[in-house]
Every structure is written in structure tokens, then in C-alpha cells.
N, C-alpha and C positions, 0 to 999 in steps of 0.2 A: 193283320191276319188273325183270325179265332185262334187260339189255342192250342182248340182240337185238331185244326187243320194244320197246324205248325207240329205237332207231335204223330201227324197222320204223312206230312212230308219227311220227317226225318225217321220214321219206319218204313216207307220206303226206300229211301237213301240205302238205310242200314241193310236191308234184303238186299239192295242193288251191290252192294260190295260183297255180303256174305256170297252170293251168288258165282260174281266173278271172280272171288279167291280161290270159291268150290272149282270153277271152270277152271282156274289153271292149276288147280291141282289135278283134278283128273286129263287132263293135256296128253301126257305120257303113254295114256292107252291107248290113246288113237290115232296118235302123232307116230312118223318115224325118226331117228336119232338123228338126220340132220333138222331137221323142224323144229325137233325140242332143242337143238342146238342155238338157232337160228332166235324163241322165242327166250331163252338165255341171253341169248347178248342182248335183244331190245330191253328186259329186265334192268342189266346190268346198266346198260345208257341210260335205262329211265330214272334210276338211283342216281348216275352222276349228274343227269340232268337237274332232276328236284334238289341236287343240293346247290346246283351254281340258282337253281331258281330262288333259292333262300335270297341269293344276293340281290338277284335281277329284278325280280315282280314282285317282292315284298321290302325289298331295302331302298331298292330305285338304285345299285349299285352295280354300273356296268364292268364287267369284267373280262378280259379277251385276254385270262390267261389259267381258265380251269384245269385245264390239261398240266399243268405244271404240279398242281396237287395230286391229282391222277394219278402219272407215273411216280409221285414220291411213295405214296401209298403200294404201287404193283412191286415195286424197287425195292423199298423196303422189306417186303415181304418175300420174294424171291431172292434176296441175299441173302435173310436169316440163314432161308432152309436151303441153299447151296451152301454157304461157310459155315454155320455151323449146326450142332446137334438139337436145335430147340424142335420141342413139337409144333406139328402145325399152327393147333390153335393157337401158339402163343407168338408164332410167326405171324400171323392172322390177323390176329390181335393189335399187333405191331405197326402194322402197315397207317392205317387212319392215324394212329396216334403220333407216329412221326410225321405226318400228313397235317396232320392239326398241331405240332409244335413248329415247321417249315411255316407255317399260316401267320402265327402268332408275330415269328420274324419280319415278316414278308411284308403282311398287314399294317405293323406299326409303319413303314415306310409309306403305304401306301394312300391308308385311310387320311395323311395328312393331305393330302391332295383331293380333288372334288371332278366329277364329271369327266372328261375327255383326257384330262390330264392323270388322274384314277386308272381310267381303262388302259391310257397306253404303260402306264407305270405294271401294271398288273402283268401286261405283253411281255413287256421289256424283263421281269423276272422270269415268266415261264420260257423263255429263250434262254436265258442264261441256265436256269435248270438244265434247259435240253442240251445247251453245250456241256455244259459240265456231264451229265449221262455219258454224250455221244463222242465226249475225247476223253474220259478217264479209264482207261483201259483198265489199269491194275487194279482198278473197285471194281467198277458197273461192265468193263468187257468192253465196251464202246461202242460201236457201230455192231458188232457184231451179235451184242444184245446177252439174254440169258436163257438157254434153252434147257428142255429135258427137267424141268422145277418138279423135285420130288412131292407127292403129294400122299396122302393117304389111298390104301389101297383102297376101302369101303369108298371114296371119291370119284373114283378112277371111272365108274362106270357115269354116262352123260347126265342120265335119269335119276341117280345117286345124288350127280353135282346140281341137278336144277332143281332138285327139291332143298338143300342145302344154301342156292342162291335166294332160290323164294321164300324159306324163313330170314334170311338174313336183312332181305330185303324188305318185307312184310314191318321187320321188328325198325328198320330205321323208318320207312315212311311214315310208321307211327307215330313215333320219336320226333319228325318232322313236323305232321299236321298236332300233336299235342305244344310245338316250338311256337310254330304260327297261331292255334288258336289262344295262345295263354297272354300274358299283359305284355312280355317281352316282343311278340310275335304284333301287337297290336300298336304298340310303341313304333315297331318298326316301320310301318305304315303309316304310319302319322308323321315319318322323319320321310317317307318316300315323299308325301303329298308337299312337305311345306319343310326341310329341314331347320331354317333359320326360325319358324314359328316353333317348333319341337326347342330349340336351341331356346328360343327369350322365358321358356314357362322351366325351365332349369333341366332337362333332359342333355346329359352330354353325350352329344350325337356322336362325336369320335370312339366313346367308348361301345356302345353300341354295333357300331360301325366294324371297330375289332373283335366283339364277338361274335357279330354275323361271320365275318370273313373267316375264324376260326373256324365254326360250327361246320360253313361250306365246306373249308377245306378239311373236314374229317369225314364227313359222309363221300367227297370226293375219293379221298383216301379208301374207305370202305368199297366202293367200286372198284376204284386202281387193283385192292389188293382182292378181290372179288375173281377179277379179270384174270388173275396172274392165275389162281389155281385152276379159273376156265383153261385156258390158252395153255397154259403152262409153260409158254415165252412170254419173256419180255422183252422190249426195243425200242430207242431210243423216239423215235416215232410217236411214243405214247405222249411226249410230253411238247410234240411239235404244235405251231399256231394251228395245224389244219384240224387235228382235231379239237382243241377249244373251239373254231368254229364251228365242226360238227355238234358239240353239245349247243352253243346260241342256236343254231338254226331248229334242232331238236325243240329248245323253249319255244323258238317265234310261232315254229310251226303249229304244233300244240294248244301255245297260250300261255304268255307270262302269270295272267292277272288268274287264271285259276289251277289249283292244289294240282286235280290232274293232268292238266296243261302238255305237261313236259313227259307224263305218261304215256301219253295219245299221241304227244310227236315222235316219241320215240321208236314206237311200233307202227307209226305210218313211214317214219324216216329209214328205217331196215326193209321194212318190205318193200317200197318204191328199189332201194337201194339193189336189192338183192334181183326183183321184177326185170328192171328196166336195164339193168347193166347185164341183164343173160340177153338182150333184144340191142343194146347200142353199146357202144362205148362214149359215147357222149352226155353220162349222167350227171357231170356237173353244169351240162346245159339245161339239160330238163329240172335240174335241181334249182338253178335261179330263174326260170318262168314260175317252178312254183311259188318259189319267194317272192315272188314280184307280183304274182295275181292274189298272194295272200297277202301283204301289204295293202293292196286297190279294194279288196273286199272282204277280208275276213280279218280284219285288225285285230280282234281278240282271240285269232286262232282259231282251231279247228275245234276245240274245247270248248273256250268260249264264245263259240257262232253256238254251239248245240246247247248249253247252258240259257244264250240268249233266248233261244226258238222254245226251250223249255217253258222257260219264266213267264214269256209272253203267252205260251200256250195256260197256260194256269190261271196267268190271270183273264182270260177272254173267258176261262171254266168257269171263274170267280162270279164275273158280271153274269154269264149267264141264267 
């Protein structure tokens, strides 16, 4: 590719993003308070998405227990600021970092183990999280959860919070794509493709391994605690297997292998969700046709089917 044309594609890239940041900023004028409710939570799933996507389409490390980061992160952050006197932000703050010191634990167990035996390992903690939540009454409340999570007043209004989520959010996705595009981010890709090749040129894949899992589990945390001042309950729920599989399915749908992948499934996976279940209650039917005909035909996701149709369109521009 010329040059020209490669700095002619990434000014348009770069418009294509100013644009749609512009678009969901101004969102609020035209939207009513459950819609900007509604494009809040896809946000917020799209955060927790891209961080299990760390794991998943750039480490090649399957995970079926993100939801266990999740709720460390909402948990954390909604105890502070019920027991005791900290201000929010430093409640806030809190959340990921115990989220990513839980990871640290978690991970060194896990990353010793490899593929199938990795994912159910991963399960098998985010359950025991959710037991631990859902029977400690004297901490976590238990079943019953935490309700009424005091939050700042200037928050309290939806329009307030979704402008507050989409900086928050804007500044990890950043954080993310600068992860992925740096030497660390490029390592890990090269341990997805071939780990034991990565392993013989002196790369030690297990440490890697645990900083991924870390990284995951603080931007996961950043959601969780994300969520808690949306909602302003918490419940044991958060940290159950069904929703880790709500974030996998968010990736597949989407698109592991590209950045905004888990974007794109996240805001088609709420809206389906939100569509289809005011029309049936049968949405975890229509939920596995769709996975099943995305599977048979769009293997790189809804992202990257449109990435592909892109490229190929460009290059036919090319030859022409």
C-alpha cells in the first residue's frame, strides 16, 4: 500500500471515531431517559466485554469466569460507600483495584493450567466468588444483595451518569487499544498463534499470561464498579456463570479477532435483548439461532464480516 493511501486510511479511521464519540455525546438531546439508560448499560458491557477480550482474541485465553471480576469490582465499591465514610471517587477507584489484586490471586492458580482445563478452572473460581457473595450475610448481605448505594448528588441525574460512564469508558478503551497496539499487546498474539514457539525464543508465556489476566480483571472491575453507581444495587447475580456467558457471547457476536468486536456485540446483544423479549419470552431461543447462524457464517463476527467487506472493497478500489 502507498503511503499516501495508508495515512489517507487512518484519517479516515480517525474521523470515523471522532464522529461517533461526537454522536454519543450528543445522544442525550434526542434520546429519552430510558434510551440513554438502555445505551449505558450497552457501554458498560462493552467495557467489560473488551477487557475479557484482552484475554480471549488477543491472548487465545478462554475464560468462563469474567463475571467473577465483575462483581469483585461492583462489591467492592458498593461496600466502601455503605460502611464507611470514603468519598465516592475513592470508592470508585477501589473497585478495579481490588478486582485486579482478586486477578493476581486467582490467576497465579490458573495460568498454570492451559486451554480447557484454564477455562473450567477460571469457572470454578467465579462460582466460588458467587458463593462466597451469596452466603456471607454479615459482609456482602447475601441473597439479598445491596441496595439504595449512596452516590453523589450531581450523579443522581441518568444524563449526568452517562456522560460520567462515557468518559470513563472512552479513557480505558484507550488504555486498552494503546495495551494491544504496544510490544506487550503484540507478544500476546504471537503466544495466541503459537505459545510453545513464543515459549523456545525466551518469552515467558506464563508471565504474560498473568498480566493479561490481571489487566482483564481491572478493567472488568471498572465495569462492575461502573454498574454499581448505574444500578445502584448490587446482587449476587453479578458474579453468577450466566452472565460470564452473557459477556462470551457479547465477544463471539461482535468479533473476537477485532478492537471493536465486543463493541458492536454489545449494543446488538441489548438491543435484540431488550426488542425481542417485549415480543416473546423465549429469548434465549432466538439468542442460540443467532449464535448458531453466526458460527455457520460470520465467524469473525458481526465486526469482522464488516471489516472483511471493507478491505475487500478497497482493494477492488485499488486494482481499479
Amino acid at each position: 500500500m502507498k503511503p499516501s493511501m495508508g495515512n489517507r486510511k487512518k484519517t479516515k479511521s480517525m474521523f470515523g471515531l471522532i464522529a461517533v464519540m461526537v454522536g454519543f455525546l450528543i445522544l442525550p438531546g434526542f434520546l429519552s431517559e430510558g434510551w440513554i439508560s438502555l445505551v449505558n448499560e450497552m457501554l458498560i458491557l462493552a467495557l467489560a466485554a473488551c477487557g475479557l477480550n484482552l484475554m480471549l482474541g488477543y491472548a487465545g485465553m478462554v475464560s468462563f469466569g469474567p463475571a467473577g471480576f465483575y462483581a469483585v469490582g461492583a462489591y467492592a465499591t458498593a461496600l466502601i460507600l455503605i460502611d464507611t465514610n470514603l468519598p465516592f471517587a475513592l470508592a470508585f477507584a477501589a473497585g478495579p483495584l481490588v478486582a485486579a489484586a482478586s486477578a493476581v490471586l486467582i490467576g497465579w492458580f490458573c495460568v498454570r493450567l492451559t486451554q480447557v482445563y484454564f477455562a473450567l478452572l477460571t469457572l470454578a473460581f467465579a462460582q466460588i466468588i458467587h458463593t462466597i457473595i451469596f452466603e456471607w450475610y454479615a459482609f456482602t448481605r447475601g441473597d439479598n444483595g445491596i441496595v439504595d448505594i449512596p452516590i453523589p448528588q450531581m450523579l443522581k441525574s441518568i444524563t449526568h451518569y452517562y456522560y460520567f460512564s462515557f468518559f470513563i469508558i472512552i479513557l480505558c478503551l484507550a488504555l486498552l487499544w494503546l495495551i494491544i497496539k504496544s510490544p506487550f499487546g503484540k507478544t500476546l498474539q504471537a503466544m495466541r498463534e503459537n505459545a510453545q514457539r513464543a515459549e523456545s525464543i525466551g518469552i515467558n508465556v506464563r508471565l504474560y499470561q498473568l498480566s493479561t489476566f490481571v489487566l482483564s480483571g481491572f478493567f472488568l472491575g471498572v465495569a462492575g464498579s461502573l454498574f454499581c453507581g448505574f444500578n445502584k444495587n448490587v446482587f449476587p447475580n453479578y458474579a453468577h456463570w450466566i452472565k460470564s456467558t452473557e459477556m462470551l457471547v457479547v465477544c463471539l457476536l461482535g468479533g473476537i479477532y477485532n478492537f471493536f468486536g465486543p463493541i458492536v456485540g454489545s449494543i446488538v446483544y441489548l438491543f435484540l435483548d431488550k426488542v425481542i423479549t417485549g415480543y416473546t419470552q423465549f429469548w434465549p431461543l432466538v439468542l442460540g439461532l443467532i449464535i448458531i447462524l453466526l458460527l455457520l457464517f460470520l465467524r469473525g463476527g458481526i465486526a469482522g464480516f464488516i471489516a472483511e467487506r471493507m478491505a475487500l472493497r478497497r482493494r477492488r478500489g485499488e486494482q481499479a
